[in-house]
Residue, then its C-alpha position, 0 to 999 in steps of 0.5 A: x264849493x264854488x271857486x269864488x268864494x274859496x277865498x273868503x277874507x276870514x280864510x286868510x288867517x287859515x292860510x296864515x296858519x300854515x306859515x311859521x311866522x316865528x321862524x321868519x321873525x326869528x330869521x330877522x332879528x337875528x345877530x350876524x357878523x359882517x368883515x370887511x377886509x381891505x389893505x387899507x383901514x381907510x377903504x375897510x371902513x369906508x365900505x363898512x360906513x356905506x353898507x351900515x347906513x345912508x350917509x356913511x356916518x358910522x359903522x354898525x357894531x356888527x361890522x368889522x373893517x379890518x386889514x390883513x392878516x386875519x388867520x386869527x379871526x376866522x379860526x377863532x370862536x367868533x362866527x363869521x357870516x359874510x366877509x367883503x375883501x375891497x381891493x385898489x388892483x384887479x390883481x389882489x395884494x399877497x396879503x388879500x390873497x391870504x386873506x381870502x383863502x382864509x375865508x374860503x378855508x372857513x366856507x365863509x361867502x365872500x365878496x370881492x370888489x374892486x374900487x377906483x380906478x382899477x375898476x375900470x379895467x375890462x378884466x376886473x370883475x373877471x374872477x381868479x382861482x380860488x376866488x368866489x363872486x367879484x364885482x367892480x365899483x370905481x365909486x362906492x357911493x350910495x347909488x352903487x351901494x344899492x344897486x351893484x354892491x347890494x345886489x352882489x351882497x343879497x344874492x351871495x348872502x345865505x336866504x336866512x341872513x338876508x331878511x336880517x341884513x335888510x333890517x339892520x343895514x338899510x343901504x342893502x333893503x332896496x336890492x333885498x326887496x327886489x331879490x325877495x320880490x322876483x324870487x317870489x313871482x317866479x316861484x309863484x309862476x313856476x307853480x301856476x305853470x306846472x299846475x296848468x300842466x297837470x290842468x291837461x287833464x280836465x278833471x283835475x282843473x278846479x280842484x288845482x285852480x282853488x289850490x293855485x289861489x291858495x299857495x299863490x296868497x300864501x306866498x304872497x302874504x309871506x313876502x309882504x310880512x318879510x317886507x313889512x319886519x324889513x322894513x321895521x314895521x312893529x306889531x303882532x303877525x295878525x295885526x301886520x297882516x291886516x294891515x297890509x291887506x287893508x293897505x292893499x285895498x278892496x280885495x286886489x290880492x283875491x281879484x287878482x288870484x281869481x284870474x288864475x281862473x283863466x287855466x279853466x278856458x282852453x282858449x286861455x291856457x297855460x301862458x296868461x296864467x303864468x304870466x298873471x302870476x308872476x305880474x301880480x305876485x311883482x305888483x303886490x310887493x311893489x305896492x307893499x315896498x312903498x307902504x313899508x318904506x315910504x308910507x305912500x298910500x296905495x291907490x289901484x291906479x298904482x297897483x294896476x300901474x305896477x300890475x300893467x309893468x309887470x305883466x310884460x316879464x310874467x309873458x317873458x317867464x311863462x316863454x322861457x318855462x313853456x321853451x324849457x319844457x318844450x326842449x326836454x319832451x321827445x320830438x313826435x314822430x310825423x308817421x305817428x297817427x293824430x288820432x286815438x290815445x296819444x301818450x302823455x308827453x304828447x298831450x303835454x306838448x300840442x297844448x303848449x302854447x306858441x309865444x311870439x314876442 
């Protein structure tokens, strides 16, 4: 079978068939629970208006914003998904303290911010014991919201709430994209490098590069569906699907995959594969953001604008992973003869690439 044509665009709903759709649809349109807790009422719901919507004029239902004590709330029935505690001191009040070894009692994760002018302060992010994940804000504004605030609250978030967190809370869906988006480039560099690894031996090398092409669509085409439900696109699987493929246009994911290529010619390796993983996976969910979002059609200028922004990270991934592999195989000895049958962390080792940036 021709590595060319393994992918077909009717091969897609194959592939497709292998993802749960319904579990992801399931994971974002489930309910959760979100407590902000504060010393002030007014500094919970303030933060609460913030994650709920753009211009902080209400709170969504699912959201408390509470003060202390809350003892009774995290050991009653009601489920608790992630709590916030925001605090006017770098030092937490006696109050907020016991508020928070209540949440961590519950193993719940928590998010502590300090705001205004204490946020200033060197040691403010400087997390004290028994505290998990801190961050600082001096304003909590819409541009603080998106990037340190939602960023801190995507990362904490367990990975099944965050595609639910960006669909009810659209202050949080930037830093929600960005996290599902690098996740998937560097699990798709990840596998592009260790598959080029197992590419040392040349009898393996089509078989992995068709297979290559095959689970790098498939996560792509995982993100982008996450993206898309995010984003509140409606329609069936099928017909999302399509038209991200459309919207995509021309048949770039496949172009794209088909340099995966490149691990088949020696001269090429193991580098520029990773780093055209990674470059494409980042360029698709760029493209499919602005789609989701903002309805902009997507031109291959503008692919190839993200593609070529991309790249320089996708080199800097396939450094680090070929630095870490690299660290933990043994040093060859220098008396040891170059010829014959060279063990197999050896070979491993001569083909790895020298990256200079």
């Amino acid at each position: 079978m021709s590595v060319f044509n393994a992918l077909k665009l009717g091969s897609v709903w194959r592939i497709v068939s292998q993802i749960n759709i319904e579990e992801i649809k399931k994971h974002t349109e489930q309910s959760f629970h979100l407590l902000v807790v504060a010393d002030q009422q007014e500094n919970a719901e303030m933060m609460a208006r913030r994650l709920s919507d753009e211009a902080a004029s209400f709170i969504h239902p699912w959201i408390t914003a509470t003060t202390p004590p809350i003892q009774t709330i995290t050991s009653g029935q009601e489920r608790i998904d992630l709590a916030i505690v925001v605090s006017e001191g770098v030092q937490l009040s006696t109050a907020l303290k016991e508020s928070n070894a209540a949440l961590v009692r519950a193993v719940i994760p928590t998010l502590i911010i300090i705001v205004g002018q204490s946020a200033t302060q060197p040691d403010a992010t400087l997390s004290h014991r028994g505290e998990g994940k801190r961050i600082a804000a001096p304003v909590v504004d819409a541009i603080a919201v998106e990037k340190k605030v939602g960023e801190a609250i995507a990362a904490l978030a367990p990975t099944e709430l965050r595609l639910a967190l960006g669909r009810r809370l659209p202050p949080l869906r930037p830093a929600v994209f960005q996290l599902l988006i690098q996740e998937t480039a560097q699990a798709n560099a990840t596998y592009s490098f260790s598959t080029g690894i197992a590419e040392i031996i040349p009898a393996l090398g089509i078989p992995l590069n068709v297979g290559d092409m095959i689970v790098l669509t498939k996560n792509q085409l995982v993100m982008a569906y996450k993206i898309a439900l995010m984003a509140g696109k409606q329609g069936s699987p099928q017909q999302l699907l399509g038209e991200i493929m459309s919207v995509l246009g021309g048949g770039f994911l496949f172009r794209q995959l088909a340099r995966q290529l490149v691990g088949l010619i020696p001269v090429w390796g193991i580098a520029p594969k990773v780093a055209i993983a990674y470059a494409g996976t980042w360029a698709i969910g760029q493209a499919v953001v602005l789609w989701a979002v903002e309805g902009q059609q997507i031109t291959p200028d503008l692919l190839r604008q993200f593609y070529t922004e991309a790249l320089a990270r996708g080199q800097a991934v396939a450094h680090q992973l070929t630095e870490n592999v690299r660290n933990r195989l043994p040093k060859p000895d220098p008396d040891q003869s170059t010829t014959g049958d060279l063990p197999f962390w050896q070979k491993v080792r001569r083909r790895l690439p020298v990256i200079r940036r």
